[in-house]
C-alpha positions as CSV (number, residue, x, y, z in Angstrom):
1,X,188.8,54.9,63.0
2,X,189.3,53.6,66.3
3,X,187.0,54.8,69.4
4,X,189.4,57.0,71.6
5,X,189.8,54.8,74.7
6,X,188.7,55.9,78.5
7,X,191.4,56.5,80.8
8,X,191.1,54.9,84.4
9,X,189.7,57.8,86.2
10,X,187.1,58.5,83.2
11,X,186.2,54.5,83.5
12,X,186.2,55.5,87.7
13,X,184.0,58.6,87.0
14,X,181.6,57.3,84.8
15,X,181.1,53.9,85.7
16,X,177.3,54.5,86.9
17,X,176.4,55.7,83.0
18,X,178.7,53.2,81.4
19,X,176.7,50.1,82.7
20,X,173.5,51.2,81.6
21,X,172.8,49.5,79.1
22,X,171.1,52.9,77.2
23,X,174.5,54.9,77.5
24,X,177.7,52.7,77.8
25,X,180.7,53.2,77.0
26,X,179.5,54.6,73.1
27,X,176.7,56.5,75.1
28,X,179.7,58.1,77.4
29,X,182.1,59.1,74.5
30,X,179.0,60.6,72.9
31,X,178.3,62.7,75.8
32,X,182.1,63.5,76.4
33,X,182.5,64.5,72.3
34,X,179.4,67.1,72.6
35,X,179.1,70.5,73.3
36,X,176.2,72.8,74.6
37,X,174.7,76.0,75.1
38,X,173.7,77.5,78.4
39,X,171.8,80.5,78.4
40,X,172.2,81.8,82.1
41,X,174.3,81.0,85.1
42,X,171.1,81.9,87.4
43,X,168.2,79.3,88.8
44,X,168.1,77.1,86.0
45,X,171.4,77.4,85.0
46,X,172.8,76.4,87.8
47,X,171.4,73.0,87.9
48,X,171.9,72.6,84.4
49,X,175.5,73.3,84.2
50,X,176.7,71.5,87.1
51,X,174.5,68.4,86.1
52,X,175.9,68.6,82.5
53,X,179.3,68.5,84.0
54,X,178.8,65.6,86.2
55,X,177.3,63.9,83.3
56,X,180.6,64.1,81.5
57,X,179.1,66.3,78.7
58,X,182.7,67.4,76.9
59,X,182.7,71.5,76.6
60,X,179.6,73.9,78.0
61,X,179.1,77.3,76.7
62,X,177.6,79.4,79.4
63,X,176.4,83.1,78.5
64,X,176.0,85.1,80.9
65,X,177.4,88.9,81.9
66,X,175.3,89.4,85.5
67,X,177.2,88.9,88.7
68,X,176.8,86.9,91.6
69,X,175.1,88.7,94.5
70,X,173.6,87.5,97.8
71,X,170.5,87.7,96.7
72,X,171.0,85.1,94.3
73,X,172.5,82.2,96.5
74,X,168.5,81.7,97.9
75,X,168.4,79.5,94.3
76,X,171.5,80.2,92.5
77,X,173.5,76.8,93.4
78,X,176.3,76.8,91.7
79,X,177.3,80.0,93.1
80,X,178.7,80.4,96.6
81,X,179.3,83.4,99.5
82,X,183.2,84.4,98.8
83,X,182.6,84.3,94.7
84,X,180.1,87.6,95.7
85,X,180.9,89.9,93.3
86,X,182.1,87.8,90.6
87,X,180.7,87.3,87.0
88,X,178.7,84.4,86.9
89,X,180.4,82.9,84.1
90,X,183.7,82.9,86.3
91,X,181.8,81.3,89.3
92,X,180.3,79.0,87.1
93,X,183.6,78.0,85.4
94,X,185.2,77.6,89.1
95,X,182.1,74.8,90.0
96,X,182.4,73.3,87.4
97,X,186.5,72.7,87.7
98,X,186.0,71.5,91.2
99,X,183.3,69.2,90.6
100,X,184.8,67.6,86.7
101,X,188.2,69.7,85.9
102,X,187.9,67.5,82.2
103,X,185.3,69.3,80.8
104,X,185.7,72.7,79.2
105,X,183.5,75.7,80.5
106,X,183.3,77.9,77.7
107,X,182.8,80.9,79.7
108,X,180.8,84.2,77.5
109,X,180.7,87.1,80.0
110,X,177.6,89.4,77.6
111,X,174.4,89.9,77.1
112,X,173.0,87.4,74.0
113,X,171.7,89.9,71.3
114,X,171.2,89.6,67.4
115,X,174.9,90.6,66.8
116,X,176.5,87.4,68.5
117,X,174.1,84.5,68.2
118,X,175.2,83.0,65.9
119,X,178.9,83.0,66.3
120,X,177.6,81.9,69.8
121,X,175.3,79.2,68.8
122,X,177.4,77.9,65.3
123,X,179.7,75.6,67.6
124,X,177.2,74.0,70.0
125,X,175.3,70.8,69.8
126,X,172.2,72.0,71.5
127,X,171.0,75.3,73.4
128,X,169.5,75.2,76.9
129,X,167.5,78.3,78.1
130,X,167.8,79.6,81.2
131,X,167.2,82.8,80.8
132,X,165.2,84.8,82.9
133,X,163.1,87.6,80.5
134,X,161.0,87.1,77.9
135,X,163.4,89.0,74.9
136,X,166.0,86.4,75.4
137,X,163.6,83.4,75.0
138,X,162.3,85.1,72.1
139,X,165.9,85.6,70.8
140,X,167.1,82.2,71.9
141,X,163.7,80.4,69.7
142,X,164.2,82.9,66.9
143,X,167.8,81.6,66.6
144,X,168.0,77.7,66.9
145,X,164.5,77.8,64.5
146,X,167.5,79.4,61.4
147,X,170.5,77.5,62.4
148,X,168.5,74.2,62.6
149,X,169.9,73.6,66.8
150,X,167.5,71.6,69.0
151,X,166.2,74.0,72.1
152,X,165.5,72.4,75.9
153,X,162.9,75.8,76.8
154,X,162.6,76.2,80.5
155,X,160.9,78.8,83.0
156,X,159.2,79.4,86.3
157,X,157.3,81.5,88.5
158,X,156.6,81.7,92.1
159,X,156.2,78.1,92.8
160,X,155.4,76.6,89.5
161,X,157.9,75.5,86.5
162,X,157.7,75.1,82.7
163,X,159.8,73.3,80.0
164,X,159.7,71.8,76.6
165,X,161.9,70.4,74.2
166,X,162.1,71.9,70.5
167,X,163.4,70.1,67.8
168,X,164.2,72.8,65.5
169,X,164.6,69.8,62.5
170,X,162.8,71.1,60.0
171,X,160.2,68.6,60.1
172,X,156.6,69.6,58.9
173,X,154.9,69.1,62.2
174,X,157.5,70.9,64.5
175,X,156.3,73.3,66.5
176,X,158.6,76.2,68.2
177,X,158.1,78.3,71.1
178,X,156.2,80.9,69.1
179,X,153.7,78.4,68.7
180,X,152.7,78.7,72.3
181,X,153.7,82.4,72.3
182,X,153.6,84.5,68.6
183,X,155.6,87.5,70.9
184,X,156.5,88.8,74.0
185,X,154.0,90.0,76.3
186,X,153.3,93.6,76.8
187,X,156.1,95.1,78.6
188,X,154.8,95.3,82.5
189,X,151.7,92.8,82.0
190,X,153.7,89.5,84.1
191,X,155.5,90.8,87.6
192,X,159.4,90.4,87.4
193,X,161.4,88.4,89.8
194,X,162.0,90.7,91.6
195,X,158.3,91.7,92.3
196,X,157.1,88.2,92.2
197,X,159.5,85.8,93.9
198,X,160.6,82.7,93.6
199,X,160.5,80.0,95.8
200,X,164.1,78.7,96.3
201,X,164.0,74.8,95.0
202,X,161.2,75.2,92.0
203,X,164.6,76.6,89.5
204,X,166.3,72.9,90.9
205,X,162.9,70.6,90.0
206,X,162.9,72.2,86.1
207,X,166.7,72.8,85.6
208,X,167.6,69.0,86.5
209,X,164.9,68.4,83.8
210,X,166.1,70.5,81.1
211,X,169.6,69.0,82.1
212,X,167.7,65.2,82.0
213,X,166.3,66.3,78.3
214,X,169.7,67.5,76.7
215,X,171.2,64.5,78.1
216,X,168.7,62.3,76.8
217,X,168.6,64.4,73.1
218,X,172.6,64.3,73.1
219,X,172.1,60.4,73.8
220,X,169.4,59.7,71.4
221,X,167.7,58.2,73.8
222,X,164.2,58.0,75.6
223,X,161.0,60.5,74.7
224,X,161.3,63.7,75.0
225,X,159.5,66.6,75.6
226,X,158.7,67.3,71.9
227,X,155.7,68.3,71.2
228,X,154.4,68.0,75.2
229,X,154.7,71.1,77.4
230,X,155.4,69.7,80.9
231,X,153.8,72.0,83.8
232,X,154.9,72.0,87.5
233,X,152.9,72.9,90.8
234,X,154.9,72.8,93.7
235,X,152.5,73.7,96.2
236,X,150.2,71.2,94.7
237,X,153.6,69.2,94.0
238,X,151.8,68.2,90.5
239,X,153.2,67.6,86.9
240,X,150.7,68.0,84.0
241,X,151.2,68.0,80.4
242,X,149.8,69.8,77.3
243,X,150.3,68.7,74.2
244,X,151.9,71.0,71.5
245,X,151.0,71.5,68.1
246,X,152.5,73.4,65.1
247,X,151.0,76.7,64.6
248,X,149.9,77.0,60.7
249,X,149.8,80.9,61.4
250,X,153.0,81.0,63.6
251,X,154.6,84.1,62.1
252,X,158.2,82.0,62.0
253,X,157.0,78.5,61.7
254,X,153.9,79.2,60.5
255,X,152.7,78.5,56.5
256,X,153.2,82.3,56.0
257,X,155.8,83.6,58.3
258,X,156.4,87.0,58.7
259,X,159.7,86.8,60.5
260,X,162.3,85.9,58.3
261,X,165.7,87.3,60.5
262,X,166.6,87.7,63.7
263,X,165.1,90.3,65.4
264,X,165.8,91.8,68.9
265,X,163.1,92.8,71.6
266,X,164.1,95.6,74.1
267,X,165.5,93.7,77.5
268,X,164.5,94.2,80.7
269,X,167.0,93.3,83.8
270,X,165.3,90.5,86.0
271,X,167.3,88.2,87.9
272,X,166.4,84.3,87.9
């Protein structure tokens, strides 16, 4: 079967990729023929999305059903002052046709829960969490661990950032998030955003990484963040890593797990 060929504004657009030698032209079509998940349109979202899009990355799935206020533009990039009001998914899909009209925004204006996971997650390529509460992220592992999708895992705090990449392959020394974290904390125990804060550029430093990662995963390229749990200080402005190991007693990765569906935490609202 022949490659499809690029037209003169794809050759134009992503000339910078094509002559690396690690992506190329078959590096570019890869990238152009995947699709992935986005799991918020807020601080690492934002970032994410419009990086992925710049990128070339064919269709992007963006879940989302909060809605732009003007609280959110201190981080919130891809978002701007007259799309106040809107759903995020609608702002997002309006960046993202002004900065690459090619590429499809899959826009998903709910809440993920239990009940549409996996129709959400059977088309995609990858997932990339951005959520902002700890439910989702348990939702978001719980899922791409049963229907085998590799998960780019990202979060922050005040001034420091998180991510790691999990492989979801089936392989014998995988670990998944629940290897860090068997459940959610106790509800109350870690501030919100809200009650915490966030300092504007930290959700920029870890969501152009997650965006680096799924790039670099949809690629085949490079080493990733399996296995290694990258840690960011901006005050310090200091990256440290810990390594990751699989959890024997994990209870879904584990030996013996005990969690064998999908199960859903109660949410809490938090804005990233």
């Amino acid at each position: 079967m022949t490659a499809k060929k690029f037209t003169d504004d794809e050759l134009q657009r992503y000339a910078r990729h094509i002559i690396l030698p690690q992506v190329g032209g078959v590096g570019q079509r890869k990238l152009l023929d995947s699709r992935v998940m986005v799991i918020g349109a807020g601080g690492l979202g934002s970032p994410v999305i419009l990086y992925l899009a710049a990128a070339g990355v064919g269709a992007i799935d963006v879940v989302d059903a909060d809605r732009v206020d003007l609280s959110n533009l201190q981080r919130q990039i891809i978002h701007t002052t007259d799309r106040i009001g809107e759903s995020k998914v609608a702002s997002a899909e309006e960046a993202v046709r002004q900065l690459n009209p090619d590429i499809q925004l899959h826009a998903h204006n709910e809440w993920l829960s239990a009940e549409n996971v996996e129709r959400l997650f059977a088309p995609v390529d990858l997932v990339v969490d951005g959520s902002d509460n700890f439910p989702t992220r348990f939702l978001v592992n719980d899922a791409c661990y049963f229907f085998r999708k590799p998960l780019i895992s990202g979060a922050m705090f005040r001034f420091e950032g998180q991510l790691s990449v999990f492989p979801n392959d089936g392989a014998e020394d995988s670990p998944c998030y629940r290897c860090l974290f068997p459940e959610p904390p106790p509800e109350g125990l870690i501030p919100s955003c809200q009650e915490a804060g966030i300092f504007g550029s930290i959700p920029g430093v870890i969501g152009s990484l997650q965006a680096t990662e799924a790039i670099k995963l949809l690629l085949g390229k490079g080493d990733t963040l399996v296995r290694r749990l990258l840690l960011f200080d901006g005050l310090a402005m200091k990256f440290r890593e810990v390594k990751i190991k699989r959890d024997k007693s994990c209870p879904l990765n584990g030996d013996e797990p005990t969690i064998t569906e999908i199960i859903e935490y109660q949410q809490r609202a938090c804005e990233s």
